[in-house]
Structure formats: structure tokens, C-alpha cells
N, C-alpha and C positions, 0 to 999 in steps of 0.2 A: 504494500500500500504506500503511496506519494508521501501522503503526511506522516507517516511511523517511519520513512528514510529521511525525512527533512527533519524530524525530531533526532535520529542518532547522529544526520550530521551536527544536529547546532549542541549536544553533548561536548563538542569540541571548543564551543564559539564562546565568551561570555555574555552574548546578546545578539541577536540573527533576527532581523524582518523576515517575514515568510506569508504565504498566502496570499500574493495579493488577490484582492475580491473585485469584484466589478467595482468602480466608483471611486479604490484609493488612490490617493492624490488627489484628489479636489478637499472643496474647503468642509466639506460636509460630513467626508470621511471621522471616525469616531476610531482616535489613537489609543489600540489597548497594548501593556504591556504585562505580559504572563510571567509570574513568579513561579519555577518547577525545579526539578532537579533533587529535591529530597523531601519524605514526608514520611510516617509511621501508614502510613496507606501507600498502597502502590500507584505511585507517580506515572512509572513508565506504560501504564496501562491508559491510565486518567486523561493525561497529558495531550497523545494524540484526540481522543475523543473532544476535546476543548477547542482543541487549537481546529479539527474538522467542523466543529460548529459554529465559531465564530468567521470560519474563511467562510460558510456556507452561507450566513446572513446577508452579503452583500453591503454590508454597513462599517464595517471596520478594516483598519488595519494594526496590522499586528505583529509586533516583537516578542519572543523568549527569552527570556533570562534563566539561562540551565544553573548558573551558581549565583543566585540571591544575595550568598553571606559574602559573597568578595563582590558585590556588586558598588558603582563609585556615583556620584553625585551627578554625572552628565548624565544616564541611562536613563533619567527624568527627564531629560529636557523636551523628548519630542511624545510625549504620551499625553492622555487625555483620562487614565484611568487604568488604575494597579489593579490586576488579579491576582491573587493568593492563591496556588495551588501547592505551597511549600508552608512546610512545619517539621518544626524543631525538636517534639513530643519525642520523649518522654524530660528533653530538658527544658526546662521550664527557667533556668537559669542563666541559659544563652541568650547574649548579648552581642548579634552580628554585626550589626551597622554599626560602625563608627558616629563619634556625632557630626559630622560634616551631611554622611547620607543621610543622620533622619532628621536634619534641620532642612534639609532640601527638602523630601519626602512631605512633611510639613508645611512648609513653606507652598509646594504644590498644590496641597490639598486648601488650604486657606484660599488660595487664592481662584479655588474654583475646580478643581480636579476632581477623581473618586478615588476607591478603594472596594472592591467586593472581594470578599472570602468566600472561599468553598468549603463546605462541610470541614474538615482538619485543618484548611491555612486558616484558620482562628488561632491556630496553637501553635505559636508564634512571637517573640519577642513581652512572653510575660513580664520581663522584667521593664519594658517602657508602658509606661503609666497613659503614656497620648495616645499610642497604639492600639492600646485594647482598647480606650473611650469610644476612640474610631467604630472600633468591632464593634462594642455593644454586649455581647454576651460570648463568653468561654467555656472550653473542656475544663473543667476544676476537679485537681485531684483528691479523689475522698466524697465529692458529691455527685459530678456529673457521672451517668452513668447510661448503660443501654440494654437492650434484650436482644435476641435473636434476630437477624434479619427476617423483616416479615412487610404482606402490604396492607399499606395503610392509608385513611383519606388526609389529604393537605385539603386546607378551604382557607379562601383568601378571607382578610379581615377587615372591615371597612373600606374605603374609596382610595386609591393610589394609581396613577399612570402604570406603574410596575405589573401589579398587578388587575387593571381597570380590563373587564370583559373577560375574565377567566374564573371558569367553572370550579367549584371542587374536583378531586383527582384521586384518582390509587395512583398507588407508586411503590416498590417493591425497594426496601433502603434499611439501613442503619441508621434508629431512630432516636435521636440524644434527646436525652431525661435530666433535667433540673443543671442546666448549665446556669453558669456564674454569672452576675449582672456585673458588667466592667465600664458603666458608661450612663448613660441616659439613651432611649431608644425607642423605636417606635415598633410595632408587632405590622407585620403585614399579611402573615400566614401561619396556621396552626397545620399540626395532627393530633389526629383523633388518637388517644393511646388506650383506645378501648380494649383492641385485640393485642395489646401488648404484653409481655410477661407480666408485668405489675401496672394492672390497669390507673389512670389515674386524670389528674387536668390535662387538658387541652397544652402542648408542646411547642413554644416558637420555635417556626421551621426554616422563618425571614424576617428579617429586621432588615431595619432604617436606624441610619445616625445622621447626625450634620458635624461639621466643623469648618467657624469659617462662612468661606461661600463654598467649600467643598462637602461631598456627600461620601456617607457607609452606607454599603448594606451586605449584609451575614446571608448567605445562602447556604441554611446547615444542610440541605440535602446536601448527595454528592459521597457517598460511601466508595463505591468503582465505578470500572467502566460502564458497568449494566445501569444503573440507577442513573449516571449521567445521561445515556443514550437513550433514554426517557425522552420522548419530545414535548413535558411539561415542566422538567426538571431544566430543556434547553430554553425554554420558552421564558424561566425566569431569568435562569441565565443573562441572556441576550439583551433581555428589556433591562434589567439589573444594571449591565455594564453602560447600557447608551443612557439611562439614567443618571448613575452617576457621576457620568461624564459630564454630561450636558443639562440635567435635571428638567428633560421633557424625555419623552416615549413613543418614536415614531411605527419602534415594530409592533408586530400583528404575533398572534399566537395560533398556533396550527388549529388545522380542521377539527372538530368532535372524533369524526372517525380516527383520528391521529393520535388521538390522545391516552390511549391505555396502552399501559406499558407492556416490554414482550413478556411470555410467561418461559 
């Protein structure tokens, strides 16, 4: 597959554009750049499936960052919105950035930028305090916790471009339980943990943050490749990133028929 040899070359690169889609290079294009390269989840699976859905959208363009923690203060300059699909777990004491990268980092997002985490790149530079605010909600060891992969319903919560005009959904995932509040935040999607090992409330599955003129949002789905390749799972995705990019929502979310996941 194209996109799983353009991922083992950029293993080599510390930062590679790739995909371009219909439309990059004009002014409209929406600059993402992918944080990959190591997670307590399997990256090398995940990774292509991301980087396929975003060349797919016809809305962005897109950089990888295969090594994050050696990553230096210009790898910001030409993005419009960090994706986390890297984490640090089970250290929760690593401190990769220097402070030059995360006053840029910072500085980016104040100034209008985003930040969306995937399921695990929440678990991530515990030890800066502006960082997790961004996130909103974390893996906390001792409290967060989960059950058996199993499916379950996501149902959006109130009014949001992100999520405006999408149904509730099954989705077949790894469903985090009583994660850590790291910030002030807004809910924009629940699961149902009725059929969960330990039934209980309703589970934020998407958060909203602000800082600044820039935007978070937490997309805890996202366990592997299967659960990504979810076309509802892509769907937040997508709108996620041009969100907080740009804090409007031009994409559309797939057909009804499209939207349950393979079994």
C-alpha cells in the first residue's frame, strides 16, 4: 500500500509533507501536522490509517513528525493544527520538549492554531501543566480505567459545528472510564457504558478546550487501526482537525449506510 511505504520512508525523515490532496496549496488548504512514531498503542498500524484519511478528505495538507521528542521550534511554523498520535505512557515523567519548543507550541496555539489528541496522544507530556489544560481530560494512573473491547453507542451532546448533523453510532473501541479532568472543557460526545464491564455514567468520548484564540479537542476514540477505520470515528476526526484549525466546519459526515462499523 502507497501510504504504509511513504510512512516507512518518513521513519527516516524528522518531518516529511506527504499526500498531497486535491486543493493543497491554495489558501484554503487546512495545515495538519501528525505527531507518530511512539505510543503504548500500536503506532505503526494507526498511523497509516490517519495519514489515509486525512489525504482522503481533500481538505488538508499534511506533515509527519516520526520523532516528536527531538522535534525543534520551526516544525511549527507552516501548520495550522497539531495531531497527537504519540504518547509517552507509561512515563508520565517525560519531559521532551525543551522550553524553546513548547513556548513556540504555545505561542501557536494562542495565536489561533489547534491541537486534537487521539485516544492515547493524551498521554503525553504530564509533566507540563498548559499541555494537559489544552487536552482537557487524561489516562490517570490509579483511576482511569477500561473493560474489554466491546460496541458501544457515542451520541453527540448539545449543538457544535464538530459535531452538528450526526447521529448517534456503534463503534466497536476501547472505552476509557473516569479519566482525569486536566483543564476546563466542554463535552461534545458521550458512551453509553451500559454494556460495559462495570456499567455506569455516561463516558466523555470528545471534548472541547480553548486557549487563546486557539482550540483542543480530545478524540478519546481511537484504540487501533479497526476502530479508526470506523467512518464515524473518521468523521470526527476530520471535522475535529478543520475545527481547530480554523474554528468553522466545512466537512460533511458520510452517508447513514456508511456509518456502522465492520464487524
Amino acid at each position: 500500500m502507497l501510504v504504509r511505504a511513504v510512512i516507512l520512508l518518513c521513519s527516516c525523515l524528522p518531518a516529511v509533507a506527504i499526500g498531497q490532496s486535491p486543493g493543497v496549496g491554495d489558501v484554503n488548504s487546512v495545515r495538519v501536522l501528525l505527531l507518530t512514531g511512539q505510543n503504548n498503542h500500536d503506532w505503526r498500524a494507526t498511523t497509516p490509517v490517519l495519514v489515509e484519511a486525512i489525504k482522503q478528505a481533500g481538505r488538508f495538507e499534511l506533515s509527519v513528525e516520526m520523532k516528536p521528542w527531538a522535534m525543534q521550534p520551526a516544525a511549527l511554523d507552516n501548520c495550522d493544527v497539531v495531531l497527537s498520535n504519540w504518547s509517552t505512557w507509561p512515563d508520565t515523567e517525560a519531559d521532551p520538549w525543551p522550553a524553546d519548543v513548547k513556548q513556540a507550541f504555545l505561542r501557536k496555539i494562542e495565536q489561533g492554531a489547534g491541537l486534537v489528541v487521539v485516544h492515547a496522544g493524551s498521554s503525553v507530556h504530564y509533566a507540563w501543566p498548559e499541555f494537559q489544560a489544552l487536552v482537557g481530560a487524561t489516562w490517570r494512573r490509579g483511576k482511569t480505567w477500561h473493560g474489554p473491547r466491546h460496541t458501544f453507542t457515542v451520541s453527540p451532546v448539545g449543538k457544535h459545528p464538530i459535531t452538528d448533523g450526526l447521529k448517534p453510532f456503534d463503534t466497536f473501541d476501547e472505552l476509557w472510564r473516569d479519566m482525569a479532568p486536566t483543564g476546563d472543557f466542554r463535552v461534545l460526545a458521550t458512551a453509553d457504558t451500559s454494556a460495559d464491564k462495570r456499567p455506569g455514567p455516561a463516558a466523555p468520548m470528545l471534548l472541547t478546550t480553548t486557549r487563546g484564540e486557539g482550540r483542543g479537542v480530545n478524540l478519546v476514540l481511537g484504540h487501533d487501526a479497526r476502530a479508526m477505520s470506523d467512518p464515524n470515528f473518521q468523521t470526527l476526526l476530520l471535522r475535529s482537525l478543520e475545527w481547530a484549525a480554523t474554528g468553522r466546519v466545512t466537512l460533511t459526515h458520510p452517508p447513514a449506510e456508511a456509518a456502522a462499523p465492520r464487524r
